[in-house]
C-alpha positions in Angstrom: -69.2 37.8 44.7 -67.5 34.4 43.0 -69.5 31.5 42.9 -69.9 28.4 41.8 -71.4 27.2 38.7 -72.6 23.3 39.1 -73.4 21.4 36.3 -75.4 17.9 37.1 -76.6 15.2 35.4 -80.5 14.7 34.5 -82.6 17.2 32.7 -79.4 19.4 31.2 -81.0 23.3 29.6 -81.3 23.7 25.9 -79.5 27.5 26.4 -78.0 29.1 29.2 -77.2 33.1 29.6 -74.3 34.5 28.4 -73.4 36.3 31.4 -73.4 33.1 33.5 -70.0 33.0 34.2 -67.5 35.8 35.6 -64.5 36.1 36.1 -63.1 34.3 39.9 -65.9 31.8 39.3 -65.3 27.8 39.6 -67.1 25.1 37.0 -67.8 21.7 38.9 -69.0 19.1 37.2 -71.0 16.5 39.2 -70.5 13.2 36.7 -72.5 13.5 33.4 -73.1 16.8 34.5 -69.2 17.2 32.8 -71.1 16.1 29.9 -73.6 19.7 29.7 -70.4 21.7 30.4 -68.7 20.2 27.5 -71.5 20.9 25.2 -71.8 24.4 26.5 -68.0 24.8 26.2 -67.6 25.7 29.8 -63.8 24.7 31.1 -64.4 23.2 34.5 -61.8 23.1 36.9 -63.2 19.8 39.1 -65.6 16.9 38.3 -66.5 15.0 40.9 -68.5 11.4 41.2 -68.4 8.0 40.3 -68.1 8.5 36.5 -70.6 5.7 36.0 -73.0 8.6 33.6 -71.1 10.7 31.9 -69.5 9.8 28.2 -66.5 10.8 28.7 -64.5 8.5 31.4 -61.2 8.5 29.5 -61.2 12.7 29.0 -62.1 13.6 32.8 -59.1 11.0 33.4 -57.4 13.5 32.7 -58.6 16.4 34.4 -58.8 17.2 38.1 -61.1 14.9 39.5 -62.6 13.0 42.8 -63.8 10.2 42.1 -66.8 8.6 44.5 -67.5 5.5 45.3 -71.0 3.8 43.3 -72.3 2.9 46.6 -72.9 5.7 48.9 -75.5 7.8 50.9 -74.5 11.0 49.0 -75.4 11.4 45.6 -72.7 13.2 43.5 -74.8 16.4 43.4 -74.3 16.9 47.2 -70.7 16.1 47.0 -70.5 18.7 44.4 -72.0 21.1 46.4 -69.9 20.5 49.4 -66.8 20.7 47.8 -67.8 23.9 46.5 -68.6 25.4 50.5 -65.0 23.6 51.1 -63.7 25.6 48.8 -65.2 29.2 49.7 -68.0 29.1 47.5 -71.1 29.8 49.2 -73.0 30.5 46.4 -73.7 28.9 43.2 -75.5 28.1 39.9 -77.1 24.7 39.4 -77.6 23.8 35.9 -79.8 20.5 35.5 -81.5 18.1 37.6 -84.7 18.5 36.5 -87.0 15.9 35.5 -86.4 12.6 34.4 -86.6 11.0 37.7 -88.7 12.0 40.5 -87.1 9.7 43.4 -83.6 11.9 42.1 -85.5 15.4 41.2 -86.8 15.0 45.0 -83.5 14.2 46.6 -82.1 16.8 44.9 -84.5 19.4 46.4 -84.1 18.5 49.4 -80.5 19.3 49.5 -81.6 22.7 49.6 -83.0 22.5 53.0 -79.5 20.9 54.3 -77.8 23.5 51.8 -78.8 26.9 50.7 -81.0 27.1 47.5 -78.9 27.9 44.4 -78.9 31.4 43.1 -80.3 30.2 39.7 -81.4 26.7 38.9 -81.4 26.1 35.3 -83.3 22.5 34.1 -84.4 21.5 30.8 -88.0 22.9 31.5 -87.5 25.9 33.7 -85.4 28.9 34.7 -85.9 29.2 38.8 -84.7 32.2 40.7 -84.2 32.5 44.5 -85.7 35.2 46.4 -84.7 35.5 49.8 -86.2 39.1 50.7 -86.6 41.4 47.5 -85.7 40.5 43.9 -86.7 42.9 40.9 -87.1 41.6 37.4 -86.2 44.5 35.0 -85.8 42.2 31.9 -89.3 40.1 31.6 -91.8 40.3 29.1 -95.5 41.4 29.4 -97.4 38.2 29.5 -94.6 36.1 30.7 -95.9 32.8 32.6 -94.3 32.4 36.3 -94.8 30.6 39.1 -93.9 30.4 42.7 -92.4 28.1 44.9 -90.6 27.7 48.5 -87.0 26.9 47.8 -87.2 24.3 50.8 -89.6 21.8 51.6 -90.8 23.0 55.0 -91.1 26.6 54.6 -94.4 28.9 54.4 -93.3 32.5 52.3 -95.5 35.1 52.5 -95.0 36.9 49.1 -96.1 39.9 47.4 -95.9 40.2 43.5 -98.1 43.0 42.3 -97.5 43.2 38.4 -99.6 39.9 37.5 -103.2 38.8 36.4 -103.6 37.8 39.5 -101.7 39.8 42.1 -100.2 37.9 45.4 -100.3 40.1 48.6 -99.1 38.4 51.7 -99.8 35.2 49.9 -99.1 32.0 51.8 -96.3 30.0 49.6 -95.8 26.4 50.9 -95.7 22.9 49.1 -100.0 22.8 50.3 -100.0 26.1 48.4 -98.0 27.0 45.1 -98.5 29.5 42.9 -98.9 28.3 39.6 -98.9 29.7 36.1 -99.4 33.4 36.2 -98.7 36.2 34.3 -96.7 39.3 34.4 -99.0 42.5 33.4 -96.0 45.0 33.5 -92.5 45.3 33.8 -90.5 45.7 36.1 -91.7 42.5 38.2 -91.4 43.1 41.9 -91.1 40.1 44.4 -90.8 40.4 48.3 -90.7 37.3 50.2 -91.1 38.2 54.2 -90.9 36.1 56.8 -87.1 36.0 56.2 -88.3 32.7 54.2 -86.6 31.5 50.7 -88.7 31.5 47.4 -87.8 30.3 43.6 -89.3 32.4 41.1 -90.1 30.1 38.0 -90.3 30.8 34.5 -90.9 27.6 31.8 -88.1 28.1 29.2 -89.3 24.7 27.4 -91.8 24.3 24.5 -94.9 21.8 26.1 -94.2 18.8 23.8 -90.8 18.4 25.3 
């Protein structure tokens, strides 16, 4: 299935996979979020915001483009998103948004409760998967550090992840009660998330002095 791949400003990756993108896919670029495309040498097919971020104002002149308005109740992140569903994309890839600020790094969750979570959210520190029922993890090393965390703000997942130091069974996942920091004992690593609740699955791809 096509999706979108939506790169946003704040907290960019250092890497990203190499099977990211496929083919009937759409870039969108969310203001200096053009910015981490560029560097990745992505070719994105819309940026949208208010262009007050990114360093390139005179090249996305150029390219197909909605420009916002600086004062608004959406941030460009949302709009991004939205033209994205507009546009027949109901899934996508957000790349950034992590860190930095934590007035923005909230807001920006919280569009997942309004939206649905991104498939893969890729920051600066951290890889996050969504698991919405069953997810396995065939390519993950022994001793690998992961955590778990709802995708939304108000949701309790009950997961069960057995190939760890310390295994979850019917564990209780809410914002009073994240998993953090464990470790895979053996490979493959098998997540169910009942309740028909959503889950992110993280893994730290940064070095801790960063």
């Amino acid at each position: 299935m096509s999706k979108a791949i939506i790169f946003t400003g704040g907290g960019a990756p250092l890497s990203l996979p190499h099977s990211l993108y496929e083919d009937g896919d759409i870039v969108v670029a969310a203001d200096s979020g053009y910015d981490t495309a560029k560097f990745f040498d992505f070719p994105v097919d819309l940026v949208i915001g208010d262009l007050d971020s990114t360093k390139f104002f005179e090249e996305i002149n150029r390219l197909a483009f909605k420009k916002s308005p600086m004062d608004k109740d959406e941030s460009d992140t949302e709009l991004a998103i939205k033209e994205s569903i507009s546009l027949g994309f109901n899934e996508y890839v957000l790349i950034g948004g992590g860190g930095y600020r934590m007035d923005h790094l909230f807001a920006l969750y919280g569009l997942f409760t309004r939206y649905k979570p991104p498939i893969w959210w890729h920051t600066k520190y951290e890889s996050l998967r969504r698991v919405s029922s069953f997810e396995r993890f065939n390519d993950i090393a022994i001793g690998q550090t992961v955590s778990f965390l709802p995708a939304r703000f108000n949701e309790t997942v009950l997961v069960t992840a057995k190939q760890l130091v310390w295994p979850l069974k019917q564990f209780r996942l809410s914002f009073d009660n994240i998993s953090l920091s464990n470790r895979v004992t053996d490979c493959p690593l098998e997540v169910f998330a009942a309740n028909m609740a959503t889950l992110f699955v993280g893994f730290p791809v940064a070095p801790k002095h960063l």
